[in-house]
Residue, then its C-alpha position, 0 to 999 in steps of 0.5 A: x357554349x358553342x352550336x353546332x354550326x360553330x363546331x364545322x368552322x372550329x374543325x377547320x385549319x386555322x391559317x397564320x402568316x407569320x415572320x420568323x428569321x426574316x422569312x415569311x411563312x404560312x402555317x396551318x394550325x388547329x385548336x388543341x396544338x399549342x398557340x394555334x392563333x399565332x406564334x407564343x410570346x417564347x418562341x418570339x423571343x428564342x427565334x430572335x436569339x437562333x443562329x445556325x451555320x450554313x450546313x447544320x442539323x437541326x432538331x426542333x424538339x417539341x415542333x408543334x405545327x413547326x414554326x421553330x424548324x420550318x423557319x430555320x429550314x428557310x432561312x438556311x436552305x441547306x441545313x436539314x431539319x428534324x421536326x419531332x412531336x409526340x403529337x401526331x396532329x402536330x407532325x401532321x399539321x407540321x408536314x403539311x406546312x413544310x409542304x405548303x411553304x415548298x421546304x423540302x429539307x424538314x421533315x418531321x416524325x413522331x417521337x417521344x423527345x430523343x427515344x424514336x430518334x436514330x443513334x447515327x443521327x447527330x446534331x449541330x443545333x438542338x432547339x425547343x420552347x421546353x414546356x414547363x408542363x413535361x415535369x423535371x424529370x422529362x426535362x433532366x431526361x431531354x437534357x442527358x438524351x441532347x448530350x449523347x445526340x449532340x456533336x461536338x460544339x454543338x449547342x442546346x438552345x432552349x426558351x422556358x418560362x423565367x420560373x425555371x431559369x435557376x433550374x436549367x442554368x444549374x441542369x446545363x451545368x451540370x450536364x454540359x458542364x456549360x451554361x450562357x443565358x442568351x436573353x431574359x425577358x419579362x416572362x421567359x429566359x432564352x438559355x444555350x448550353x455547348x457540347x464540349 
C-alpha cells in the first residue's frame, strides 16, 4: 500500500525516451494509460514492420499517450497524422507530447474508434496495437468502419495478441477480402490487410 507522500509522486507524468522508426522521442505518460512505464512488447514489434509513404494519412486508432502516431509523424514529416483515443487523458497526454517533440503534423482528437471521425476524411494507412479487451463485436465494428475510411490501396495494420491471430486473419478476409500477416512473434502477430 502506498502513503500519501507516494500518491504526490504517482500523480505526477511519468517521462520515457524511447526510439521508434529510428527516431528518438520523449513521451510523458501517466498511470491508469496503457504501458505508461515504456513502450509494450506489440507495439515494438508493429512499429519494426510500418511502412508509410511520403504524403500519407495516417490514423493511429487507440493512440494511447501516442507512440504509434507521434513516431510515424516524425519519421514522415510530411505525412498527417490522426491520433484517436476514447480516453480523454490519452489525447491529452498524446497532444501534449506532440507539442513536446515540436510535431505539428499530428493531432489528436477523441473518438469512439471510427464514429467521431469526419466522412470526408480518407486514409492511406490505418494503424493500431487492437486490445483483445474491446470484444469481437468492436473488433468486427473497427474492421467494417477502416473499410469505408480507407482509400483505395490503402492498408489496415494491426498488432494483437497470437490468441486472436485466426480471428483477424478469417475477419481480414472476409472484410477485405485480403489478408498478409507480417510478423509472428512468441506472443503477438503483426497482421495487414489491402483495400481493394
Amino acid at each position: 500500500m502506498f502513503d500519501r507522500k507516494d500518491i504526490i509522486n504517482l500523480k505526477k507524468d511519468i517521462e520515457i525516451v524511447v526510439n521508434l522508426l529510428d527516431n528518438e522521442l520523449t513521451l510523458h505518460t501517466r498511470w491508469g494509460v496503457f504501458s505508461p512505464r515504456s513502450i509494450d512488447e506489440g507495439t515494438l514489434l508493429l512499429m519494426k514492420h510500418i511502412e508509410v509513404g511520403i504524403n500519407d494519412i495516417c490514423l493511429d486508432l487507440g493512440c494511447g499517450y501516442g507512440p504509434i502516431g507521434l513516431a510515424l509523424a516524425k519519421h514522415c514529416t510530411k505525412c498527417e497524422v490522426h491520433m484517436i483515443d476514447k480516453d480523454f487523458v490519452a489525447i491529452e497526454l498524446a497532444n501534449n507530447n506532440a507539442k513536446l517533440n515540436n510535431l505539428s503534423n499530428a493531432k489528436a482528437y477523441f473518438s469512439d474508434a471510427f464514429l467521431q471521425i469526419p466522412d470526408e476524411i480518407k486514409f492511406d494507412q490505418v494503424i493500431s496495437n487492437l486490445p483483445a479487451k474491446v470484444g469481437r463485436e468492436q473488433l468486427s465494428i473497427i474492421l467494417y468502419d477502416a473499410l469505408d475510411a480507407l482509400k483505395p490501396g490503402g492498408k489496415i495494420t494491426v498488432v494483437t495478441i497470437n490468441g486472436l491471430k485466426d480471428f483477424i486473419k478469417n475477419n481480414f478476409k472476409s472484410v477485405f477480402g485480403n489478408y498478409k500477416k507480417l510478423k509472428q512473434g512468441q506472443k503477438y502477430i503483426v497482421s495487414q490487410a489491402t483495400k481493394q
